[in-house]
Wavefront OBJ file of the C-alpha trace (Angstrom):
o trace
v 65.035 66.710 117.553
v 68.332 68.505 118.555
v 69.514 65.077 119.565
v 67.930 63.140 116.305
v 69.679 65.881 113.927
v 73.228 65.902 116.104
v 73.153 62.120 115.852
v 72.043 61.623 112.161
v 69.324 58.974 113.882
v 65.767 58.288 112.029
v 62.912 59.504 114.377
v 59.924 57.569 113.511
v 56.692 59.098 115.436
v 52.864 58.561 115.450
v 51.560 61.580 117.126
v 48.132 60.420 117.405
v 49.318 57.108 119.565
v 52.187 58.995 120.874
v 54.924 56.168 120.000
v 58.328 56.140 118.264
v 61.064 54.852 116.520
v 64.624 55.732 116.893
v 66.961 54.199 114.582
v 70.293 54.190 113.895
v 72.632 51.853 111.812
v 71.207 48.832 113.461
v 70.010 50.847 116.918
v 66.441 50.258 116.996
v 65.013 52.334 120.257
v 61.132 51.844 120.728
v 59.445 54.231 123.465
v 55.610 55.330 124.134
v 55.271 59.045 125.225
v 54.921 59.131 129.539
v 56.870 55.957 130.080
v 59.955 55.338 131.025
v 60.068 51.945 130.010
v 62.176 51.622 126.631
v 63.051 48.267 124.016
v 66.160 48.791 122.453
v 67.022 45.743 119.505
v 64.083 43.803 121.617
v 65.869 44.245 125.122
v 63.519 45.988 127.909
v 65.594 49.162 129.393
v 64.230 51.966 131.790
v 65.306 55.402 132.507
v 64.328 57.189 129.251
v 61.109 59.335 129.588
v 59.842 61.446 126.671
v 57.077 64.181 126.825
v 55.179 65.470 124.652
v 53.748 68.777 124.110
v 53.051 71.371 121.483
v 53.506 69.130 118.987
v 56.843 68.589 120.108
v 58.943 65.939 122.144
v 60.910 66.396 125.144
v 63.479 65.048 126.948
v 64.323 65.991 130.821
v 68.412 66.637 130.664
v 69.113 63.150 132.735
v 67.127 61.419 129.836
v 68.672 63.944 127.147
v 72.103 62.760 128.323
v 71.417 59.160 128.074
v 69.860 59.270 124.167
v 72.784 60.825 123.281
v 75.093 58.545 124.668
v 72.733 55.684 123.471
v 72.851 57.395 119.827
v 76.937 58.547 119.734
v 78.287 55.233 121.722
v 82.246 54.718 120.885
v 82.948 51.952 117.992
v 84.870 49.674 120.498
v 82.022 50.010 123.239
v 79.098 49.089 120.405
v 80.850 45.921 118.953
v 81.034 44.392 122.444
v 76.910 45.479 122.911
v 76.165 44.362 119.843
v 77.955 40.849 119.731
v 76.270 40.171 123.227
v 73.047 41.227 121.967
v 72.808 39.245 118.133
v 69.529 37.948 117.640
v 69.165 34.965 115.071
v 66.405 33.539 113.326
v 66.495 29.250 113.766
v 63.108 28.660 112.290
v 62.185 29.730 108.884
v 58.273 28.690 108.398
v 57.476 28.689 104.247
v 53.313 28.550 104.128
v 51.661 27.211 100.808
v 48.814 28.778 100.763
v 45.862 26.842 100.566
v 45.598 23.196 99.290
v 43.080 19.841 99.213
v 39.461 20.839 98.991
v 40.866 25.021 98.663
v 41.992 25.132 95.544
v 42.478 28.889 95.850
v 42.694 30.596 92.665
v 41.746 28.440 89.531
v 42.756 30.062 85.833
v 40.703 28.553 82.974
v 43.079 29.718 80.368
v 43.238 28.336 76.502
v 44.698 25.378 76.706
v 45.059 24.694 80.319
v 43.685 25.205 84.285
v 45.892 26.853 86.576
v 45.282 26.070 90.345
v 46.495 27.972 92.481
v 47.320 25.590 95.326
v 49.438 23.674 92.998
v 51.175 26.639 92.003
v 52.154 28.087 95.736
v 52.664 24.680 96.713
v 55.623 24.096 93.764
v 56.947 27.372 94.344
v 57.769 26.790 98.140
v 58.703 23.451 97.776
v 61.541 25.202 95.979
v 62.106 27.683 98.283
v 62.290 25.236 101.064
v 64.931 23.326 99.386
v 66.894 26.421 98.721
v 66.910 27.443 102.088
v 67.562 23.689 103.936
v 71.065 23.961 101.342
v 72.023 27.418 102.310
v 70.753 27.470 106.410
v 71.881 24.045 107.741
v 71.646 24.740 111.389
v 67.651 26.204 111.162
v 65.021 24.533 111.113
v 62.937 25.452 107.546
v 59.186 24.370 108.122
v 56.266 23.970 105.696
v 52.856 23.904 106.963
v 52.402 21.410 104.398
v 54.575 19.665 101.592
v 51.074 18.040 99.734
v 47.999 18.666 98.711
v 45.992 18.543 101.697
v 43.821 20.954 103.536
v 44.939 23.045 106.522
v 42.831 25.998 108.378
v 44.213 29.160 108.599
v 44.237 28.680 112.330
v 46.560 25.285 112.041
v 48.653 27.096 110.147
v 48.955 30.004 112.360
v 49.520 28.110 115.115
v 52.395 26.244 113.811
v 54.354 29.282 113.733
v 53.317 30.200 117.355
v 53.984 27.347 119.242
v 57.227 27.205 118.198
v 59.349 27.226 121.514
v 62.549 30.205 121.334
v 64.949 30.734 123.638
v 66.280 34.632 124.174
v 67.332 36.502 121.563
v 65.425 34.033 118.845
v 63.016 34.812 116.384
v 60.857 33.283 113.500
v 59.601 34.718 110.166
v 56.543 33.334 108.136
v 55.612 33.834 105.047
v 52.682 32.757 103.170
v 52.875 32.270 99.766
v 49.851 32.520 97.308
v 48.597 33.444 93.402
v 46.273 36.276 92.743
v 42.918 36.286 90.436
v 40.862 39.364 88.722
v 37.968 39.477 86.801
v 39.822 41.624 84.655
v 41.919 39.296 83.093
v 44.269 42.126 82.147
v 45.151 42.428 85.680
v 49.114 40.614 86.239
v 52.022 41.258 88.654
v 53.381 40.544 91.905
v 53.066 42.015 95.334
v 53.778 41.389 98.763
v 51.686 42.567 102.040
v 52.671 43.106 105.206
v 50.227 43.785 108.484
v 48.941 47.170 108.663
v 51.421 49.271 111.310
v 48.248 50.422 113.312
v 46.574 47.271 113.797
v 46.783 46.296 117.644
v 47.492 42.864 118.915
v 48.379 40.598 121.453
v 52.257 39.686 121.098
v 53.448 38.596 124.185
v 52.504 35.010 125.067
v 52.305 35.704 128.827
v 52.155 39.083 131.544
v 55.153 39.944 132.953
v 55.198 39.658 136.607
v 51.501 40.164 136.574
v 52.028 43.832 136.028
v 49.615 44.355 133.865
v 50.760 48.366 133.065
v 54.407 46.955 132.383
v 53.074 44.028 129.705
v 50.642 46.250 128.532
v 53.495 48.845 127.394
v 55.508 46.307 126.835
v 53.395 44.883 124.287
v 52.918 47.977 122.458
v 56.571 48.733 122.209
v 57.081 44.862 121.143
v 53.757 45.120 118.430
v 56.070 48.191 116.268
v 59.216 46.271 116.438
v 57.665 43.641 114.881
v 55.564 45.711 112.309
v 58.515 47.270 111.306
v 60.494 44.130 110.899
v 57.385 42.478 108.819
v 57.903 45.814 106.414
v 61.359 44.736 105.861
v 60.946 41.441 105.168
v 58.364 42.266 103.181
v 60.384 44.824 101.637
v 63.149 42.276 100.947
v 61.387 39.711 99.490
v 59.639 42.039 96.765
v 63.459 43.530 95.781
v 64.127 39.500 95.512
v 60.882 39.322 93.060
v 62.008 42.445 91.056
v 65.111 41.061 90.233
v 64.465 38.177 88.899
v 60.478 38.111 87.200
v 60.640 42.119 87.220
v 61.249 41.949 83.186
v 58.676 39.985 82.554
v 55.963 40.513 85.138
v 54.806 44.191 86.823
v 55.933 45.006 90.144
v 52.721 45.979 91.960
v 54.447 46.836 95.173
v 54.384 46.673 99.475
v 50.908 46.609 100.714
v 48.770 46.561 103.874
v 46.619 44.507 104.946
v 44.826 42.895 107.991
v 45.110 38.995 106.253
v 44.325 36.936 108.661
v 47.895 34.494 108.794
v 49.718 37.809 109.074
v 47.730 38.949 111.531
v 47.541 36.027 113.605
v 51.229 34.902 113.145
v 53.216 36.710 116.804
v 55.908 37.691 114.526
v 57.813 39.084 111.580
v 55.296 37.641 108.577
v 54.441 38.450 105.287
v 52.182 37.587 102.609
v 53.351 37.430 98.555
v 51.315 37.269 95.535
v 53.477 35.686 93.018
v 50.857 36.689 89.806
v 47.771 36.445 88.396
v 46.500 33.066 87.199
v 43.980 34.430 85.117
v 45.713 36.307 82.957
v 46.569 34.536 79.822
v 50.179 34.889 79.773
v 51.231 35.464 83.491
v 48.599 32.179 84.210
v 50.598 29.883 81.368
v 54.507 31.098 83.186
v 53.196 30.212 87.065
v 52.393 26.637 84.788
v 56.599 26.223 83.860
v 58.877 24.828 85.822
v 61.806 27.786 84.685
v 59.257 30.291 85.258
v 58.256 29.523 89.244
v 61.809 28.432 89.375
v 62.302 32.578 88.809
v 60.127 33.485 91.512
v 61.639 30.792 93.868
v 65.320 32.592 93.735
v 63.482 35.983 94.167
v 61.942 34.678 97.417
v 64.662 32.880 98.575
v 66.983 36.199 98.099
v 65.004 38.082 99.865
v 64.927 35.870 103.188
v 68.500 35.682 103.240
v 69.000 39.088 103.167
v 66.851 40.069 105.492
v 68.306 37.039 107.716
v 71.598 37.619 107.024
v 71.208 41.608 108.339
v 68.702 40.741 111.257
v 71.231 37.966 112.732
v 74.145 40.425 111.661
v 72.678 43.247 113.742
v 72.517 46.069 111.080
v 68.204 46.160 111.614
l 1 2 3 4 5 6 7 8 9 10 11 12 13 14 15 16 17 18 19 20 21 22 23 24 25 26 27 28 29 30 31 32 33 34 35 36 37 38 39 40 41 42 43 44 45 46 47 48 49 50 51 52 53 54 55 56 57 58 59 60 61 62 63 64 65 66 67 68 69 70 71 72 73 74 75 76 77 78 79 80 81 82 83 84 85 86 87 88 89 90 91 92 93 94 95 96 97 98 99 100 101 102 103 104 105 106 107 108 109 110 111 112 113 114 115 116 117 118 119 120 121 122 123 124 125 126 127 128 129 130 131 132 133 134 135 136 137 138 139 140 141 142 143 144 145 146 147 148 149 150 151 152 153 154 155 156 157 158 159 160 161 162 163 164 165 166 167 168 169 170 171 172 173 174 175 176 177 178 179 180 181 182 183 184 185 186 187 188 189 190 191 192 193 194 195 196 197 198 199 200 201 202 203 204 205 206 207 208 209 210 211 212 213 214 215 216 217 218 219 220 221 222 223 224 225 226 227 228 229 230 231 232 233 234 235 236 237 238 239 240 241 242 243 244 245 246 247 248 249 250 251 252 253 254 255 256 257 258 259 260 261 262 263 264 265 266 267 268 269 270 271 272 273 274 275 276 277 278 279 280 281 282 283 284 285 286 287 288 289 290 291 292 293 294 295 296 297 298 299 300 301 302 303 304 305 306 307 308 309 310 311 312 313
């Protein structure tokens, strides 16, 4: 913590999995407690080892010296590191959520039915067309562009068959309308996977050491996590400025939803409103209303694109 405080670094720690985050600016240092192994901005290092003990960590003074060089690294020396190391995101997969036979959501409000597959399915349609104008060069995906039903599994594996090169990413969100029995019940909300929930990211062993992928995998599952909380994070500051006047802002939330889940990378899922509330149910029915929510999702992907591929994560 001597280190952390000298710094100004963000120590991130889970005592009860022994696993941490060190950030800085956009230095992002993942380690697990009796390995040397570290991922720094997604690149596999060695030669840091933290302990743990009394409820506090340690650092031998070989591994000491090298966090504090990682953390206090010259201006000149981190611009050549960092432009060597950008990461950039070329696929951009928008998912309407459900669609055909799934109707989703239905609102039987007074003068018309709300469905929510049309209404997801209208929304991204926009966002996709926003994004295609403003990202050239990336490929921007729908896992479908009609009405027509898709399992959550094709959908899912859409996004993780894509083929990447180094450095390369994709983000995924789902996009979907809410429904209470209390018809009182209205806002939006985005979700993001739960940061304890334990997966399988890495799409083959490294070396057939299975210790190595097994930390390596850990390491790679928070980097991830973190990065769906951002996005997540984003795209509900995109929803707040532009439907936040008229609609409630119901916040980030976990949960273990299966496309997020299942999706080996940064993903997120947004409810845009309620359909069966009366007056939130008629505005996801106008054109100028979804149009709203479209630039509030749209915003938020391009920021967090913009700093991700910038390298201030």
């Amino acid at each position: 913590m001597d280190i952390i405080d000298k710094s100004g670094a963000e120590l991130r720690w889970n005592p009860y999995r022994e696993k941490g985050l060190i950030i800085k600016n956009d230095l992002v240092i993942s380690f697990l407690v009796g390995s040397s192994t570290i991922v720094v901005n997604s690149k596999v290092f060695t030669g840091l080892e933290f302990t743990y003990s009394e409820g506090q960590l340690f650092l031998n003074k070989e591994s000491a010296d090298l966090l504090y060089r990682l953390l206090k690294i010259d201006q000149e020396y981190f611009e050549i590191v960092k432009d060597e190391n950008l990461f950039n995101i070329p696929v951009i997969i928008i998912d309407p959520g459900h669609g055909g036979r799934d109707s989703g959501a239905i609102g039987k409000l007074e003068n018309i039915v709300v469905q929510e597959k049309e209404v997801v399915l209208n929304i991204s349609k926009m966002v996709v067309e926003k994004l295609r104008n403003e990202y050239s060069h990336k490929k921007i995906l729908m896992t479908r562009d009609e009405d027509y039903f898709l399992t959550l599994e094709q959908r899912v594996d859409l996004a993780n068959n894509i083929e990447l090169e180094a450095k390369q990413a994709v983000i995924y969100i789902s996009v979907h309308a809410n429904a209470s029995l209390n018809k009182n019940a209205q806002g939006f909300e985005v979700w993001y996977l739960p940061k304890g929930y334990r997966r399988n990211v890495l799409d083959k062993n490294l070396d057939d050491n299975l210790k190595l992928t097994t930390i390596i995998n850990a390491l790679k599952e928070d980097e991830i996590s973190l990065e769906g909380q951002e996005l997540a994070g984003d795209i509900l500051d995109g929803l707040n400025s532009t439907i936040g006047n008229m609609s409630s802002n119901r916040g980030l939330k976990e949960e273990i939803w299966f496309v997020v889940r299942k999706a080996n990378m940064a993903s997120v899922l947004i409810e845009v409103g309620f359909v069966t509330n009366e007056l939130e149910g008629s505005r996801l029915a106008e054109k100028e209303y979804i149009k709203k929510i479209s630039d509030g999702i749209f915003n938020g992907i391009v920021d967090f694109v913009d700093r991700y591929e910038n390298g201030e994560r």
